[in-house]
C-alpha positions in Angstrom: -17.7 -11.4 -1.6 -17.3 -14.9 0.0 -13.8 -16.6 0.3 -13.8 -20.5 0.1 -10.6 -22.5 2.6 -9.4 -22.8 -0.6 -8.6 -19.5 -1.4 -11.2 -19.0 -3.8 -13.7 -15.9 -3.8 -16.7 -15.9 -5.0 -18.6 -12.3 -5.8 -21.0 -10.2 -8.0 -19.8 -7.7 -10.7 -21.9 -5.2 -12.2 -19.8 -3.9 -15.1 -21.3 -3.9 -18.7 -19.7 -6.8 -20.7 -21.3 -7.1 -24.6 -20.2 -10.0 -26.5 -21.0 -10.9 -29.9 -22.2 -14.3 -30.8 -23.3 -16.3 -34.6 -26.2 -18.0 -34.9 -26.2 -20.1 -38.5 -29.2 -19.4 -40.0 -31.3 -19.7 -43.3 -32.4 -16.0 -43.3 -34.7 -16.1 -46.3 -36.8 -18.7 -43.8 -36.1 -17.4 -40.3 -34.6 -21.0 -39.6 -31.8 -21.6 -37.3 -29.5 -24.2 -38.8 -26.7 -24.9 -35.3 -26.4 -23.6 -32.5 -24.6 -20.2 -30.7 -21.2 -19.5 -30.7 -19.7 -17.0 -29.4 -17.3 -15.0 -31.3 -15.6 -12.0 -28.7 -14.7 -12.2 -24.9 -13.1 -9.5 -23.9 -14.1 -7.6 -21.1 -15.5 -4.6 -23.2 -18.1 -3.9 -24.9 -18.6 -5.2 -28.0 -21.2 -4.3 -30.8 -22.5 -3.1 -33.7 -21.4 -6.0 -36.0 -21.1 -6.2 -39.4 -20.8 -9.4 -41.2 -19.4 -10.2 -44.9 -22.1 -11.9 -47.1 -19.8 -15.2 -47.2 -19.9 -15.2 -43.1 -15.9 -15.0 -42.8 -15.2 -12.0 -41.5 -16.6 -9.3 -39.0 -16.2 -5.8 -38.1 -17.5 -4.1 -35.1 -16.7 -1.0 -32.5 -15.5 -2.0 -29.3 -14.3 -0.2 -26.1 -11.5 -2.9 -25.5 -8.9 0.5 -25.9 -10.8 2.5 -23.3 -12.8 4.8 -26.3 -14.5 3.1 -29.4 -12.3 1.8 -31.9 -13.0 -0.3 -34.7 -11.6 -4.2 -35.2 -12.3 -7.1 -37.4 -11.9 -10.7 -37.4 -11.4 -13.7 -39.8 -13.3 -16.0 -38.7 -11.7 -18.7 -40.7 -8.5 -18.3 -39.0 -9.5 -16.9 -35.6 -7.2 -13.9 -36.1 -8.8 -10.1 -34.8 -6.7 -6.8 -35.0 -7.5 -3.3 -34.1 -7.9 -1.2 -37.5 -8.3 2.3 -35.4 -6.8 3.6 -32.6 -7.2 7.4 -31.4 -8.5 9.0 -29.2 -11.5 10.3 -31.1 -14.4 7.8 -31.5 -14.4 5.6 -34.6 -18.2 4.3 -34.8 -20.5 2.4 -37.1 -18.2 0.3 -38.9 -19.8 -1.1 -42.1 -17.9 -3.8 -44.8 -18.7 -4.2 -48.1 -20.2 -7.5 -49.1 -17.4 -9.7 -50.1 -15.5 -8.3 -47.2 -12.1 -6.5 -48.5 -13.6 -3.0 -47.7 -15.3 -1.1 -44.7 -16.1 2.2 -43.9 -16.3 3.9 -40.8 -16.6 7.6 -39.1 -15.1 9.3 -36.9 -16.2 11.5 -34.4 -15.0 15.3 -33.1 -17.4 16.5 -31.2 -20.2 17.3 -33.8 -17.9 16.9 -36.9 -17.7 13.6 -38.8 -15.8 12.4 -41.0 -16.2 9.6 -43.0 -13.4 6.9 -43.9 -13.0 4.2 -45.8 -10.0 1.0 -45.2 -9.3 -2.5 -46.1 -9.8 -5.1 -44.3 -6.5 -6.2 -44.0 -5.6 -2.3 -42.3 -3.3 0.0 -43.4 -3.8 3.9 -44.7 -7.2 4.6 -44.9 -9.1 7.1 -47.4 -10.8 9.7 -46.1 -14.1 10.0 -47.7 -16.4 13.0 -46.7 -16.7 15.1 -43.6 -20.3 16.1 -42.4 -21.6 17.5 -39.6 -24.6 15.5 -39.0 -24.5 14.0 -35.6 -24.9 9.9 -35.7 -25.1 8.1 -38.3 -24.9 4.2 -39.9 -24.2 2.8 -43.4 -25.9 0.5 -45.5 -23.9 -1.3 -48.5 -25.9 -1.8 -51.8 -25.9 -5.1 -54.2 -24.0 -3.0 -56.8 -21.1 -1.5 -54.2 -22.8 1.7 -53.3 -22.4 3.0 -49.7 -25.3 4.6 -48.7 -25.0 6.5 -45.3 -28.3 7.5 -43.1 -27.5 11.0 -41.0 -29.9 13.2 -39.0 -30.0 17.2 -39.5 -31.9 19.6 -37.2 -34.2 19.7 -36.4 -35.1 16.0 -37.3 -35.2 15.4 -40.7 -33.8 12.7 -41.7 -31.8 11.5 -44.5 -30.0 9.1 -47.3 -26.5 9.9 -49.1 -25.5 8.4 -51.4 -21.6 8.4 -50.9 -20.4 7.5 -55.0 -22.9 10.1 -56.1 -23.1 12.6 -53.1 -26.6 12.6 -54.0 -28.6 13.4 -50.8 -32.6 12.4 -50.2 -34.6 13.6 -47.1 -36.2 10.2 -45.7 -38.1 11.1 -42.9 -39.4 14.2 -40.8 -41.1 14.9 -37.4 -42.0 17.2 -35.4 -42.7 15.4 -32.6 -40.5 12.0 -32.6 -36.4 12.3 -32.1 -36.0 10.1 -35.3 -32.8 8.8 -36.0 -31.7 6.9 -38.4 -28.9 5.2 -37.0 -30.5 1.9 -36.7 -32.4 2.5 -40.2 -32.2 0.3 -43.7 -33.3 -0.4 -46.6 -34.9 -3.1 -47.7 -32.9 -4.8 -50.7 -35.1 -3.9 -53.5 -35.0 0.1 -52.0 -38.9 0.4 -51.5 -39.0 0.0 -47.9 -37.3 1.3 -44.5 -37.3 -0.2 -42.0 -36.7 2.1 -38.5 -36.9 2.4 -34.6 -39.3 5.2 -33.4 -38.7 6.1 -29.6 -41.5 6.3 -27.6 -40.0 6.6 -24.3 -36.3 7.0 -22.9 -34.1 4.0 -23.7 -37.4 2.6 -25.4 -38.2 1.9 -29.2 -40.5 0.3 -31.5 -39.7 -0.7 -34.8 -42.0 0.5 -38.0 -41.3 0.2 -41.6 -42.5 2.8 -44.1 -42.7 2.7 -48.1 -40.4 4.3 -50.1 -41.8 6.5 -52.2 -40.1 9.7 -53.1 -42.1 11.7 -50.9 -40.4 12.1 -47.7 -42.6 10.8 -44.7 -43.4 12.8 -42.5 -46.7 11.7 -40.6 -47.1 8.5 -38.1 -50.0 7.2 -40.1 -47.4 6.8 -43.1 -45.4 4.2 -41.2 -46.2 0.7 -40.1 -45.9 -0.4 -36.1 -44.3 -4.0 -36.4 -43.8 -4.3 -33.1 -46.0 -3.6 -29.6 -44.4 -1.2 -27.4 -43.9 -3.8 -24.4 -41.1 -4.8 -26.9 -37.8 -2.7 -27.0 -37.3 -2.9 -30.5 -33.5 -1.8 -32.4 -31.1 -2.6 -34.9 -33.2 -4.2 -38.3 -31.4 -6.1 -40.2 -33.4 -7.3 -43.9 -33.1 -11.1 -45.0 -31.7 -11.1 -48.8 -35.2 -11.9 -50.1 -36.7 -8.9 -48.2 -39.5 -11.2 -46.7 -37.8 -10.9 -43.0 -36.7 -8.3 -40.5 -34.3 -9.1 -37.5 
């Protein structure tokens, strides 16, 4: 630390602060349309941000509470609230497109379960309960929530959670695939996934959906070099993009 005459102190802190930020874009050209502005500044970490289809309103997890809990913001009116609070983790919050609905889950150890709230809080529905380890949701064009989970020993799958129908996706034997950073693309026929390669390192690959689960290196697609960490696709609307 250095202290000025004025009482000020100048000094160097190395704790892990994640902020989200919005970037206006056209996402059907990969064209930026303003500039950056940033959305959360609390001292936490803050990620894993889901946006309505509008642009209104978020939801992420955050640590702000000293665990991960789940909030959301209008971002008309500038107003954020906590929707979880407990001392188990609440992770991967997902809201449905016009933004009155998210779901979540919850972690207990290796048991999840699966919940489902409005935006606007109160009670919320418990869904499912599984005991799959991590996992992410994906809303569909016609309301469906689709939910990626991993089972030992690394296959890796799609539920459907209005049908409970459940689909094997991919399998290795030698990669530690999961598919918490996997989706769809909107017309269903591809994926879109990280593969790690190294710790803390991944490269993102897209494979073709085709009923036959994939289960072989040569049936996926390397988008990316591995001198890129690559994580966290997210499809343009027209399916001609990944972020």
């Amino acid at each position: 630390p250095s202290a000025a005459p004025d009482g000020r102190i100048l000094f160097a802190s190395r704790t892990q602060n994640i902020d989200i930020w919005s970037l206006p874009l056209n996402a059907d050209a990969a064209a930026p349309k303003g500039r950056l502005a940033r959305l959360t500044s609390d001292p936490s970490i803050d990620r894993r941000t889901s946006l309505s289809r509008d642009g209104k309103r978020i939801a992420w997890e955050t640590s702000r509470r000293g665990n991960f809990d789940v909030w959301v913001k209008d971002l008309v009116s500038g107003n954020e609230k906590g929707l979880t609070s407990s001392p188990l983790r609440e992770h991967m919050p997902a809201l449905s497109p016009d933004g009155s609905r998210l779901v979540y889950d919850v972690h207990d150890g290796e048991k999840v379960t699966i919940f489902e709230s409005s935006f606007q809080g109160g009670e919320p529905v418990r869904i499912r309960e599984e005991n799959v380890g991590q996992g992410s949701f994906q809303w569909t064009t016609k309301g469906d929530v689709l939910y990626f989970d991993r089972e030992p020993p690394g296959s890796v799958g799609l539920m459907n959670l209005s049908s409970n129908r459940r689909t094997v996706l991919l399998r290795h034997p030698e990669f530690n695939l999961s598919l918490a950073d996997a989706r769809l693309s909107p017309d269903g026929r591809w994926v879109a996934f990280p593969v790690p390669f190294a710790p803390h390192r991944s490269r993102l690959a897209v494979a073709r959906v085709s009923g036959t689960v994939i289960e072989n290196e040569r049936d996926w697609i390397y988008l990316m070099p591995e001198t890129m960490n690559s994580l966290q696709p997210e499809w343009s609307p027209n399916g001609e993009w990944l972020y």
